[in-house]
N, C-alpha and C positions, 0 to 999 in steps of 0.2 A: 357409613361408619358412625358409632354412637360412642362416647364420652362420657363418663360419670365420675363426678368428684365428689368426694364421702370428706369433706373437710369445711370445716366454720365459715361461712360468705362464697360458700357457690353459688346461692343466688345471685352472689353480684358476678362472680367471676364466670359463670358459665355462659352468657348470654353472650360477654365481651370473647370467650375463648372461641365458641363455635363459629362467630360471625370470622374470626382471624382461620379459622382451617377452612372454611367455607371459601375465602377469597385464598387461599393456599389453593385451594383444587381447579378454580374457576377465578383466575385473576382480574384485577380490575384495569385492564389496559385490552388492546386486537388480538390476543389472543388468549383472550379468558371471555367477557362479557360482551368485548367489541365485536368479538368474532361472532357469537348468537345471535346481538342485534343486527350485523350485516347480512348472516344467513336468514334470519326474518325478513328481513327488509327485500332482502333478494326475490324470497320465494311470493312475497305478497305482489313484486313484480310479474314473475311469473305468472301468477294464479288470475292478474288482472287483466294477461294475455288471453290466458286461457277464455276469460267471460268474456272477451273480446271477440273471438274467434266459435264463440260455443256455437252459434249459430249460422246455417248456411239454407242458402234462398231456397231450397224446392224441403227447408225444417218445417214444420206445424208449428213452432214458436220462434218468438224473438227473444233475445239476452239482450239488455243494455245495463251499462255500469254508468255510476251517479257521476265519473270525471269522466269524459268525453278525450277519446282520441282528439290531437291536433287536427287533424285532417279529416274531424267531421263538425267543427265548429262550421256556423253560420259564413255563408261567402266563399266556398272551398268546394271545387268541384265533388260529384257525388262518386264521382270515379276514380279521385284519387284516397277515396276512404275505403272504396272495397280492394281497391291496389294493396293499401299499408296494408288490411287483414288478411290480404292473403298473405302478404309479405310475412305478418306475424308468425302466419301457420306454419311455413314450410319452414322457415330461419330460425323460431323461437320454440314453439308449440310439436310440432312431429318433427324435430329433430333425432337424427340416430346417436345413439349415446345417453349420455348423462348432462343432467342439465348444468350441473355445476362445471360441466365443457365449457360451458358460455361465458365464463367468467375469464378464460384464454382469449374470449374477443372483445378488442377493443371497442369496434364500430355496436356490436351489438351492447354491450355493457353502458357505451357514453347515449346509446338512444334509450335505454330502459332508467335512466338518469332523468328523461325528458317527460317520460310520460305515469301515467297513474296514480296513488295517492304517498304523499311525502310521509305518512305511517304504518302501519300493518294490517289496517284496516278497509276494506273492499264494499265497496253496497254496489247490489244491484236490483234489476225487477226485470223478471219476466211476463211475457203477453203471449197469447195463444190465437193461432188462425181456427176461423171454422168456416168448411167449405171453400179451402184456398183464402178466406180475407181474415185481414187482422178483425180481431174483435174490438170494437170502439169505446165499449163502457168501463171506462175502472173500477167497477162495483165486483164485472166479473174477471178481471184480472188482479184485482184485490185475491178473489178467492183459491186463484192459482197458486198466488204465493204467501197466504195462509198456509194451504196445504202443504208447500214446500219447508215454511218454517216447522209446521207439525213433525213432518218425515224428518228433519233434521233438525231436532231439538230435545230435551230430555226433561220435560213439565211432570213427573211424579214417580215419585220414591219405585223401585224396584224395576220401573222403563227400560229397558235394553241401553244400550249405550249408542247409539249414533255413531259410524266412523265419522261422517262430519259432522258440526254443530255450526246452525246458522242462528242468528236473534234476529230482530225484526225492529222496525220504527215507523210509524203511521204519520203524517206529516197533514195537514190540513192547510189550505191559503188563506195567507196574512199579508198584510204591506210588506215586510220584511224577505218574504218566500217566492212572492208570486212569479218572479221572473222563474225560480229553479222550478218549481211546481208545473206551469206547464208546459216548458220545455222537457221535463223528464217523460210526462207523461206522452206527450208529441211524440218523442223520438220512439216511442213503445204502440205507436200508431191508435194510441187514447186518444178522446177528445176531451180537454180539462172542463172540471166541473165544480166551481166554489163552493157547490155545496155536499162533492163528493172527497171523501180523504184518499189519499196515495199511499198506499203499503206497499214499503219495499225491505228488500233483507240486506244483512250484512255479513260478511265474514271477514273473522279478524285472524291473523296467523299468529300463535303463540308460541311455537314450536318450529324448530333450526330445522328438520328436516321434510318437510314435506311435500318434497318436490324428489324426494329418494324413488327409486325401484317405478318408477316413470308413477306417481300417486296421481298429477293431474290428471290424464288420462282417464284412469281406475274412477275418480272425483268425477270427472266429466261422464262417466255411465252410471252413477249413480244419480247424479243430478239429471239426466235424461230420461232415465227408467223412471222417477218419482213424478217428472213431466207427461209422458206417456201415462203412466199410471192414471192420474186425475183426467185425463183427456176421456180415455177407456171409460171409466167409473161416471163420467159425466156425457157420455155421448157425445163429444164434440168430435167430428171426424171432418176425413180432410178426404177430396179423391186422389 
């Protein structure tokens, strides 16, 4: 809806009008703005299961996200962390239905409270096997998810449009990092190298629905097909 005032100080008064029909449509209480931010907030849960679960042992890659499940922190058996992500899968992740079902449960709703990032925003890094073993240098796991950020991202004028968009952040170790640094790389079955930097990506949800018409899923073959893809293109093969 567009508004036009043909009268002396619409400059002043148009700026203050649109802003008052704008919260007229989309109020400033749960059920105008509150409710968008809680369906972001929801779906960045979701999505954080999803990179949780993207990977299963006989994959050619690994997914790790930069917050760590509880039950893969240090001192916690290694069997109660493939427990939780199966748990994820079948409970959260291939659910029948719709995922906004989940909001009807309690137990599942007060654990998605417990885990992932307290904003809308998701980083992870991907690492690729070759010949059944993880590959150990970050230089070439850096390269994987270069490529990932390339396939989902939109760097010049006329590019197609990405259904997803990822950004990226390069990190190098400092006094400040080192403990995150090669713990992230660890857990990707890197071996850290001070004088190597760690590239990982990020997704951030900015949008209420996109956990609609099962999207994770759809997101998760598309992020699989772009992994495949560089593997293929670079000969990395697995038996």
């Amino acid at each position: 809806m567009s508004v036009s005032l043909d009268f002396k100080g619409r400059s002043l008064v148009q700026p203050r009008l649109s802003c008052h029909l704008a919260h007229k449509c989309v109020p400033l209480d749960m059920d105008g703005y509150g409710l968008i931010h809680a369906q972001c907030t929801f779906a960045t849960k979701i999505y954080y299961c999803l990179w949780q679960v993207m990977h299963d042992s006989d994959d050619d890659f690994v997914l790790k996200t930069g917050i760590r499940l509880p039950e893969e922190h240090e001192g916690t058996p290694a069997g109660d962390y493939e427990a939780k992500r199966e748990w994820i899968k079948e409970n959260i992740i291939d659910i029948d239905g719709d995922y906004a079902d989940l909001g009807e449960d309690e137990d599942i709703m007060n654990y998605l409270k417990t885990i992932g990032p307290d904003m809308s925003i998701c980083t992870f890094s991907v690492n690729y096997r070759q010949n059944g073993v993880l590959n150990t240098d970050p230089l070439e796991a850096n390269k994987l998810n270069k490529f990932l950020f390339e396939r989902f991202s939109k760097t010049a004028v006329g590019q197609p449009n990405p259904e997803i968009i990822f950004t990226s952040t390069t990190v190098t170790q400092n006094e400040s990092n080192a403990a995150f640094f090669i713990q992230a790389q660890t857990r990707l079955g890197l071996i850290p190298d001070p004088a190597k930097p760690f590239y990982y990506l990020v997704s951030t949800l900015m949008s209420p629905w996109p956990t609609a018409d099962d999207w994770p899923h759809h997101i998760e073959g598309l992020v699989r097909d772009a992994i495949n893809d560089y593997m293929g293109d670079n000969d990395i093969t697995n038996p």
